[in-house]
C-alpha positions as CSV (number, residue, x, y, z in Angstrom):
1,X,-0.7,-11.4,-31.3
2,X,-3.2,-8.6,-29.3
3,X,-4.1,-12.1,-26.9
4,X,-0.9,-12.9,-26.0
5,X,-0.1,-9.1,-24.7
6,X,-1.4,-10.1,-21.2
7,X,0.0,-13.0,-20.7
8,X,3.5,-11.4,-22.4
9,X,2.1,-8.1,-19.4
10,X,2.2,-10.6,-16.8
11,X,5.6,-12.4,-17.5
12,X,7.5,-9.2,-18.3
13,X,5.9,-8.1,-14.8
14,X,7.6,-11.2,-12.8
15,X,11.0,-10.2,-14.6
16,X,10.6,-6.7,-13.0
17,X,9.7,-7.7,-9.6
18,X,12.3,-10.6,-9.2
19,X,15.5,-8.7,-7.6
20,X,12.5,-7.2,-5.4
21,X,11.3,-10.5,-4.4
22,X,15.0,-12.1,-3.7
23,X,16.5,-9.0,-2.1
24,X,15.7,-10.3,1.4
25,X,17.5,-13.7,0.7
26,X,21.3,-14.3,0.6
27,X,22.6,-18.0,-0.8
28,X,25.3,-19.5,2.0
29,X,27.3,-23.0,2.0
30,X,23.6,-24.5,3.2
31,X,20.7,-22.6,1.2
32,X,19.3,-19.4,1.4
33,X,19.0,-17.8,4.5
34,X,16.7,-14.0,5.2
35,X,19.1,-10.9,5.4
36,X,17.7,-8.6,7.5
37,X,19.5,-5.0,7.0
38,X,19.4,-4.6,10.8
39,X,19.9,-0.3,11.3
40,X,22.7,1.1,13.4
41,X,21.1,2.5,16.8
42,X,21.4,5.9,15.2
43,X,19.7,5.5,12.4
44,X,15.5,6.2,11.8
45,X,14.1,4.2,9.4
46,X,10.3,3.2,8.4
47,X,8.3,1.9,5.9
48,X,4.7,3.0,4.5
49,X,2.6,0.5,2.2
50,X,0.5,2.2,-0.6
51,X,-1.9,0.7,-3.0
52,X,-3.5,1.1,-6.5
53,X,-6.7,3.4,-6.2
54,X,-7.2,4.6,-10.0
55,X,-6.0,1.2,-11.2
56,X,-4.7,1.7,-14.6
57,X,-2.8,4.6,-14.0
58,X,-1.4,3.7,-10.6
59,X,-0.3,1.0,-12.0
60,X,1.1,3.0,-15.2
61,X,3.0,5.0,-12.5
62,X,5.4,2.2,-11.8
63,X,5.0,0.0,-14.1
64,X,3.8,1.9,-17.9
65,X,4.0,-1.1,-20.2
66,X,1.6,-3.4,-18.1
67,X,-0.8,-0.4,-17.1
68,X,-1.4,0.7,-20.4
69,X,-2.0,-3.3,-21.8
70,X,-3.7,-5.1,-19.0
71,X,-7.2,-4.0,-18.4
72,X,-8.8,-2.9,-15.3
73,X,-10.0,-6.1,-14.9
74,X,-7.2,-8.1,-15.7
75,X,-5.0,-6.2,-13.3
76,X,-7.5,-6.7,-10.6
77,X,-7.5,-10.5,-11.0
78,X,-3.7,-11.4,-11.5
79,X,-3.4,-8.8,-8.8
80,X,-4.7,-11.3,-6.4
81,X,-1.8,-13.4,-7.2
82,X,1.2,-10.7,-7.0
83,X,3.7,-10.5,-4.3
84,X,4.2,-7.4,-2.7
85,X,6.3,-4.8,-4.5
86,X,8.9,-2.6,-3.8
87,X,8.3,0.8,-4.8
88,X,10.9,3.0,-3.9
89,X,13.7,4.2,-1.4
90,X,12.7,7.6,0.6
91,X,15.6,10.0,1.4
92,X,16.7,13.7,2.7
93,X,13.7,14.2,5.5
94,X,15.6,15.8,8.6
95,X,13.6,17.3,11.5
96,X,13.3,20.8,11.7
97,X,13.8,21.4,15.5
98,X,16.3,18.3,16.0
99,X,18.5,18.0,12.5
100,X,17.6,14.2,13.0
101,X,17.1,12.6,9.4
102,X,15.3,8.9,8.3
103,X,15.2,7.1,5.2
104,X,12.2,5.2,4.6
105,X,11.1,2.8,1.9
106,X,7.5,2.7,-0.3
107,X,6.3,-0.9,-0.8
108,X,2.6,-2.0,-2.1
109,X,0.2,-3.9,-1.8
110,X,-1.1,-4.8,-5.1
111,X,-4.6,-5.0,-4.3
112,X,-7.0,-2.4,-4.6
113,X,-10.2,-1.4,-2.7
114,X,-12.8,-3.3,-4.4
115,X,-10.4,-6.1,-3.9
116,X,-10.4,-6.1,-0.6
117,X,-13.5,-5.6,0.6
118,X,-14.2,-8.8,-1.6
119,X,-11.6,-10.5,-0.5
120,X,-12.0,-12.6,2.7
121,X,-10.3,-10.4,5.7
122,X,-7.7,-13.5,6.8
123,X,-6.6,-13.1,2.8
124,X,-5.9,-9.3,3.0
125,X,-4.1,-9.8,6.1
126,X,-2.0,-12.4,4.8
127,X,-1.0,-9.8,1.8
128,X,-0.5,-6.9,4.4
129,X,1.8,-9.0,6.4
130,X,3.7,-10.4,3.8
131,X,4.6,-6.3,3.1
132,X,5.4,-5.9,6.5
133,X,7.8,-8.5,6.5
134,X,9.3,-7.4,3.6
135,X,10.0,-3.5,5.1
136,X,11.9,-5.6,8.0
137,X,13.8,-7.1,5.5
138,X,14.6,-4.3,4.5
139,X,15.5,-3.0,8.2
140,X,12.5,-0.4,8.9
141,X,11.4,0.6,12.1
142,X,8.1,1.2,11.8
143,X,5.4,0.6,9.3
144,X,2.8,3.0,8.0
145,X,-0.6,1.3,6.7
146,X,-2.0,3.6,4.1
147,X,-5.5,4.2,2.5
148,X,-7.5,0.8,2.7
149,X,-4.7,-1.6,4.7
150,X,-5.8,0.7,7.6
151,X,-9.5,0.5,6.7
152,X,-9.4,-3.8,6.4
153,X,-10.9,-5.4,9.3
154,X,-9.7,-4.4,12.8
155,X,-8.0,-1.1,11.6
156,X,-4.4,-2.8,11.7
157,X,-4.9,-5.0,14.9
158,X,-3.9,-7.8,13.7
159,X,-1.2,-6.6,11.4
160,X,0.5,-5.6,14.4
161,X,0.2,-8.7,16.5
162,X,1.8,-10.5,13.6
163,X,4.7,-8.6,12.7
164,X,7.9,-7.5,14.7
165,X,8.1,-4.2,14.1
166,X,5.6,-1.3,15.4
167,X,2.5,-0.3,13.2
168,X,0.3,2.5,12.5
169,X,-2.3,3.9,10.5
170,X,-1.9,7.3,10.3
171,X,-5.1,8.5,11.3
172,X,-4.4,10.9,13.9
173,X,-2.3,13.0,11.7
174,X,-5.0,12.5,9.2
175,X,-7.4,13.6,11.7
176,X,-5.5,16.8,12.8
177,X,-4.9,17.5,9.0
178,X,-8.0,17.4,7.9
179,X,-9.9,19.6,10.5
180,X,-7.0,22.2,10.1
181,X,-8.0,21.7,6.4
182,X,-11.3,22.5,6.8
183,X,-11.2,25.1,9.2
184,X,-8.5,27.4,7.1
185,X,-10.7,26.8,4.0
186,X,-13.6,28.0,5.9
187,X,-12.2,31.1,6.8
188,X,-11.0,31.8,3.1
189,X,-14.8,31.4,1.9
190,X,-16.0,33.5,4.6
191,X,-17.1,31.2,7.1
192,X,-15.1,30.9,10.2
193,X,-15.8,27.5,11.7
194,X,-17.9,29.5,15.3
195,X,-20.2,30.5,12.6
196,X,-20.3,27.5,10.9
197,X,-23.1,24.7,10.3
198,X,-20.5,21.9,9.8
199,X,-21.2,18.3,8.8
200,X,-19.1,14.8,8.8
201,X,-19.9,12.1,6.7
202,X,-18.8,9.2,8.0
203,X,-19.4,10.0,11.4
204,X,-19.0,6.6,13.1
205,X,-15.6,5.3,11.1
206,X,-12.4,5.6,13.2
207,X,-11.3,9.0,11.8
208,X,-15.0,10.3,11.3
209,X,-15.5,10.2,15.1
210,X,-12.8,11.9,15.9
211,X,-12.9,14.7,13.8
212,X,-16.5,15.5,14.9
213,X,-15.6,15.7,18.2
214,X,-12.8,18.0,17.3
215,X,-15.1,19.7,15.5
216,X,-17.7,19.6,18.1
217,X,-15.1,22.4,20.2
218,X,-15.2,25.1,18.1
219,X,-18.4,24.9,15.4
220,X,-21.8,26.6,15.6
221,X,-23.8,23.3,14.7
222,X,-22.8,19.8,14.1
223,X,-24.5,17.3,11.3
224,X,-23.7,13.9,12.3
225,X,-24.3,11.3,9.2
226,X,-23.9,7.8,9.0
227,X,-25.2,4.6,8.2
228,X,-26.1,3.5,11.7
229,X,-28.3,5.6,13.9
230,X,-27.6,3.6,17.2
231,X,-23.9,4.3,15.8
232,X,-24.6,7.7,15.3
233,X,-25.6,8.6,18.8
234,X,-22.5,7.4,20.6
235,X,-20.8,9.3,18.3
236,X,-22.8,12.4,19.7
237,X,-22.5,11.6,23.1
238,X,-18.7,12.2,22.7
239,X,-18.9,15.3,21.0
240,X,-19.0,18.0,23.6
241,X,-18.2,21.5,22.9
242,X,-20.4,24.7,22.0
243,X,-21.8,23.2,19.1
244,X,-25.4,22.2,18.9
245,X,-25.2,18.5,17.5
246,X,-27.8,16.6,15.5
247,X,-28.0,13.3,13.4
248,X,-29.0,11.9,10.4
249,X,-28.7,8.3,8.3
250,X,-30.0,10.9,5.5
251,X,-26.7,12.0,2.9
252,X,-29.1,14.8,2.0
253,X,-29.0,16.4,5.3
254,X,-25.3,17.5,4.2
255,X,-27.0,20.3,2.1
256,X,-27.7,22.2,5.2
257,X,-23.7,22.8,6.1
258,X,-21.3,25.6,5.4
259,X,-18.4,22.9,5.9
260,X,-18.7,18.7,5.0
261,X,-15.8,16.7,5.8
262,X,-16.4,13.4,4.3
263,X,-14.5,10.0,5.3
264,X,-16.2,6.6,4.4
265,X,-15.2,3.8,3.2
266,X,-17.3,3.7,0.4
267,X,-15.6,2.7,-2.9
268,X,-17.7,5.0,-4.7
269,X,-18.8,8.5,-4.6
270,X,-22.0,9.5,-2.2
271,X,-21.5,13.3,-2.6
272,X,-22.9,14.4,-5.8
273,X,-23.8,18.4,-6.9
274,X,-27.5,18.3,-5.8
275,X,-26.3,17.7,-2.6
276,X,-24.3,21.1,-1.9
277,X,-25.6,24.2,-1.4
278,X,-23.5,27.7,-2.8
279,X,-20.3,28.1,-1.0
280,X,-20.3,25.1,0.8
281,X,-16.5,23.7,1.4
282,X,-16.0,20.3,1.2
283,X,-12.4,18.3,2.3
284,X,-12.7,14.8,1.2
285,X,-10.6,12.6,3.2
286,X,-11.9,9.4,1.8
287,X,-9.3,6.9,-0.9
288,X,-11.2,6.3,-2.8
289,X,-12.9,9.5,-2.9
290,X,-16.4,10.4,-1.8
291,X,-17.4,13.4,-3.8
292,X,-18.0,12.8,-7.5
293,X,-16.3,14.8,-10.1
294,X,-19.2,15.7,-11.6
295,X,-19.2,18.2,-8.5
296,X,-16.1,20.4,-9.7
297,X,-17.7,19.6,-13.5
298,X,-21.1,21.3,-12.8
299,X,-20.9,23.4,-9.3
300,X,-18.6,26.3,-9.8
301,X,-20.0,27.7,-6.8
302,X,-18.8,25.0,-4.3
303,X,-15.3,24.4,-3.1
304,X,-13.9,20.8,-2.5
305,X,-10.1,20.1,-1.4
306,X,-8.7,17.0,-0.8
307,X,-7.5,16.7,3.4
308,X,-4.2,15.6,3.9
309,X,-1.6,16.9,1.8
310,X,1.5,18.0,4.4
311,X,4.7,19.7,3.7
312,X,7.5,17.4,4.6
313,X,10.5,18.6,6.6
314,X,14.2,18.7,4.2
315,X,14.9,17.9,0.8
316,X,12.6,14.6,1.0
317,X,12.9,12.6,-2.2
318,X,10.6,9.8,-2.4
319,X,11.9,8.0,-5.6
320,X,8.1,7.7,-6.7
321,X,5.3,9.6,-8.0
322,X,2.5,8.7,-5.9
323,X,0.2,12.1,-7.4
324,X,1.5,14.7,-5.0
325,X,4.3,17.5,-5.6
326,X,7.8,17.3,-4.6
327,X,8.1,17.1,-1.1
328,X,4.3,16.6,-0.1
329,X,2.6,13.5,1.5
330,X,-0.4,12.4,2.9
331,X,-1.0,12.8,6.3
332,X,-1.2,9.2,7.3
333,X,2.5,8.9,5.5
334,X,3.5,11.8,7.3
335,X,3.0,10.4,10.5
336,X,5.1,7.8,10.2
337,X,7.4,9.6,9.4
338,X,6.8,12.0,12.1
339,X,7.0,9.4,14.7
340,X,10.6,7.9,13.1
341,X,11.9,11.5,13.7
342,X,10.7,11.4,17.5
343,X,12.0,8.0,18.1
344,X,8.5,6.8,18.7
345,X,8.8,3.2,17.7
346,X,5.8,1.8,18.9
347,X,2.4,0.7,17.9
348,X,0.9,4.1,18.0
349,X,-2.7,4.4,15.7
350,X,-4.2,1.2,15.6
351,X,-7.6,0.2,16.0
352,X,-10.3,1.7,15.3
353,X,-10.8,4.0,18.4
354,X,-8.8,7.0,18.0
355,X,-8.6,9.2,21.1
356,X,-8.7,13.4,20.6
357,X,-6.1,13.2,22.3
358,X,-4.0,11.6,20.5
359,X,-4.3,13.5,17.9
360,X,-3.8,16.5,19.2
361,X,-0.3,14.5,20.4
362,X,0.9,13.8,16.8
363,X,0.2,17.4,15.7
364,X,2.4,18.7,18.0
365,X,5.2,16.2,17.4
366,X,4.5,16.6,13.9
367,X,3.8,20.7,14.0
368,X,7.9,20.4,16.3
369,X,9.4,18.3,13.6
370,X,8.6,20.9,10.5
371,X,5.4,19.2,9.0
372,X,2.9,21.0,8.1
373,X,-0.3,21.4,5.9
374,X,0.8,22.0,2.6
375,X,-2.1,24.1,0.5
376,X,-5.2,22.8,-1.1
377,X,-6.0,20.6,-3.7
378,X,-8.8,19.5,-5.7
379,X,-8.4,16.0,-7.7
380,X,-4.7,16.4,-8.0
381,X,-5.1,19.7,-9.3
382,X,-3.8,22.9,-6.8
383,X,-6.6,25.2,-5.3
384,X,-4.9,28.5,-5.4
385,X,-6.5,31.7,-3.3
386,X,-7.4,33.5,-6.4
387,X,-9.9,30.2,-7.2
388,X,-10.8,30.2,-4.0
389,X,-12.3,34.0,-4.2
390,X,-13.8,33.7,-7.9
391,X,-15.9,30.5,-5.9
392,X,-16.7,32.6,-3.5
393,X,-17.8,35.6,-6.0
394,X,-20.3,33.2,-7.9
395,X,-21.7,31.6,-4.5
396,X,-22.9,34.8,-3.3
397,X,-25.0,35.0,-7.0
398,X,-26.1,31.6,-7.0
399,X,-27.5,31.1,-3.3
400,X,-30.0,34.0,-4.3
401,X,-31.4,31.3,-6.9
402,X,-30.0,27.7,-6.0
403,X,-32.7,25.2,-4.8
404,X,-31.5,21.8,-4.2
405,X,-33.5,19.1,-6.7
406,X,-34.4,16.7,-4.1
């Protein structure tokens, strides 16, 4: 009987997702024909496509019975093989400076990371697409790529050539997030970013560029790492500010900075505890993420906070636990969000050369609308200012004895 519960996972899973999958289609005098919800001129609407990360329990989060029977491994391979789901409807945002409100919708694509960087690019697009077309079915505006759809091949490109409605990925709001992130954590530790040796890991993605030479502005010195060293120096040539920049292909360099932001797409951790000195601050951008958890197990003398958790305007109800509190989402979400509010319908953050100024753009429209960074937190755990100061308490021990074991 314990065999069969897969295969009994798997059909109770196409009984689920069957109004989903038929919702777009109406049956008239001659067959079925698509019903797209077309929105009144007035109304804002947008869509954002998520995806399993931690795969049993995102999948547990919609669907209990099949995360808790199918293994990892058997949701990743009948994964391959589901149609894109329909998460939830998103109401009550309204715009802080215009009263405007949208309504949005949460689909997914089933895959997860590993799955598609092993998948062939053409194949994940297909999947995205097939999402997209959905959230027009459903009469969205614009559509929101989140966590890897942004990362797969040409940073949503493609995606956007193929589908009617305007795309983006989010990342300048991620961006602006994240360096606001890292720079109010900073101050809290006691190390105002002028001071600060700061270092990005990830310095040559689309978002890890960006943020360095954001960075590059304000900070003391700048540690560029990354995989490519030819790479690496462009990335330096566009960083001009006060800080003094260097490079390194090296992730051990990192143990020189006061402040790491880290954004690869690795699919598993690089940071790990012998790599941080005492009070260093850490804001992992990366899904999946790149500091281990051994860090928070064994360096109580380190802080690390996750970038990208924003405050959205009204009494937002997203219908879906996707990990955050009520009311919060990640930046890249936010954005699209952001950009329904202002009317922005357009492909906006696509590609994977992302302009300073751009982001600096979405902040403000987002900043106008009533988003905002919304705290700290640490593996879906808050980071209140009281843990903050007891890190900061046993970092000034620590550094008198703390050698790094490399």
């Amino acid at each position: 009987m314990a065999t069969d519960a897969p295969l009994r996972a798997l059909d109770l899973y196409q009984r689920l997702t069957a109004p989903y999958d038929t919702i777009a289609k109406q049956r008239g005098a001659a067959g079925n024909f698509p019903l797209m919800i077309i929105p009144t001129q007035t109304e804002d609407t947008f869509a954002f496509i998520i995806h399993p990360i931690d795969i049993k329990r995102d999948v547990q989060r919609k669907y209990p019975f099949l995360g808790r029977v199918l293994s990892e491994g058997q949701i990743s391979f009948f994964s391959r093989f589901w149609p894109p789901v329909y998460i939830s409807e998103v109401t009550g945002i309204t715009s802080a400076s215009t009263g405007r409100s949208v309504r949005g919708w949460l689909l997914s694509v089933p895959y997860t990371p590993a799955t598609m960087i092993s998948l062939p690019p053409e194949e994940v697009y297909r999947k995205i697409v097939a999402t997209g077309l959905k959230a027009e079915g459903l009469g969205a505006r614009i559509l929101g790529l989140g966590a890897f759809t942004s990362v797969v091949g040409d940073g949503g490109i493609t995606v956007a050539q193929r589908l009617q409605l305007p795309v983006t990925t989010g990342d300048s709001y991620t961006i602006t997030v994240a360096v606001q992130a890292l720079r109010e954590a900073g101050e809290m530790m006691g190390t105002p970013l002028h001071n600060a040796t700061v270092a990005v890991v990830g310095a040559t993605g689309a978002i890890g560029k960006t943020c360095a030479e954001i960075l590059a502005r304000d900070a003391g010195e700048l540690i560029l790492v990354g995989r490519r060293e030819d790479a690496l120096h462009a990335v330096k040539e566009r960083c001009k500010g006060r800080a003094k920049v260097s490079i390194s292909t090296r992730i051990n360099a990192i143990y020189a900075a006061d402040l790491v932001l880290t954004v690869t797409s690795a699919v598993h951790e690089i940071i790990e505890p012998q790599h941080l000195k005492p009070g260093a601050v850490v804001c992992d951008v990366a899904r999946p993420r790149d500091v281990s958890r051994l860090v928070v197990a064994q360096r109580d003398d380190v802080l690390v906070i996750e970038g990208g958790m924003v405050e959205v305007p009204g009494a937002v109800d997203f219908g879906f636990n996707f990990g955050f509190p009520p009311g919060k989402a990640y930046a890249c979400m936010a954005e699209t969000i952001a950009l329904a509010l202002e009317g922005r319908y357009e492909d906006y953050t696509i590609g994977k050369d992302i302009s300073a100024a751009q982001a600096d753009e979405i902040g403000e429209i987002a900043t106008r609308h009533g988003f905002k960074l919304a705290g700290f937190r640490s593996f879906e755990k808050p980071v209140s200012a009281q843990h903050i100061a007891e890190v900061r308490e046993r970092a000034s021990v620590s550094i008198k004895r703390w050698r790094p074991a490399y």
